[in-house]
C-alpha positions, 0 to 999 in steps of 0.5 A: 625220414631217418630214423624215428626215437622210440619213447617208452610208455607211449604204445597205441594198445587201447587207443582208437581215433574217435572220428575214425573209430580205428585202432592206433597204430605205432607209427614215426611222425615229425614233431617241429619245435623252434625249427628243430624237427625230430622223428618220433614214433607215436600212436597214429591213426592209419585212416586220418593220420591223427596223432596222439601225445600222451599226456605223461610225454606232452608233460615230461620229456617234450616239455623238457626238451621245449625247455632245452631248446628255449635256453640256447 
């Protein structure tokens, strides 16, 4: 995996997986989105490997890169 964007305000301090009861941590994941992929680092779940998107990243810049790629 190359290497993972970094996106501000989007750190696991406080966080813990529900099912697993285990702290969040920061780890890189593939996002695919129209048959672009992109390495991101997001909250993950060392137990499960779930993966949180904040609301605030869900909301702002996926949304506007869902927005850039549905324009091509």
């Amino acid at each position: 995996m190359s290497s993972a964007i970094t996106v501000p305000g989007t750190g696991a301090g406080g966080w813990r997986c529900g099912p697993c009861d285990e702290d969040m941590v920061m780890k890189p994941v593939e996002l695919t989105y129209l048959n672009s992929q992109f390495n991101v680092e997001l909250p993950t779940c060392p137990n499960c490997g779930y993966v949180l998107i904040p609301e605030a990243l869900a909301l702002g810049k996926m949304h506007q890169v869902e927005q850039l790629l549905e324009d091509k």
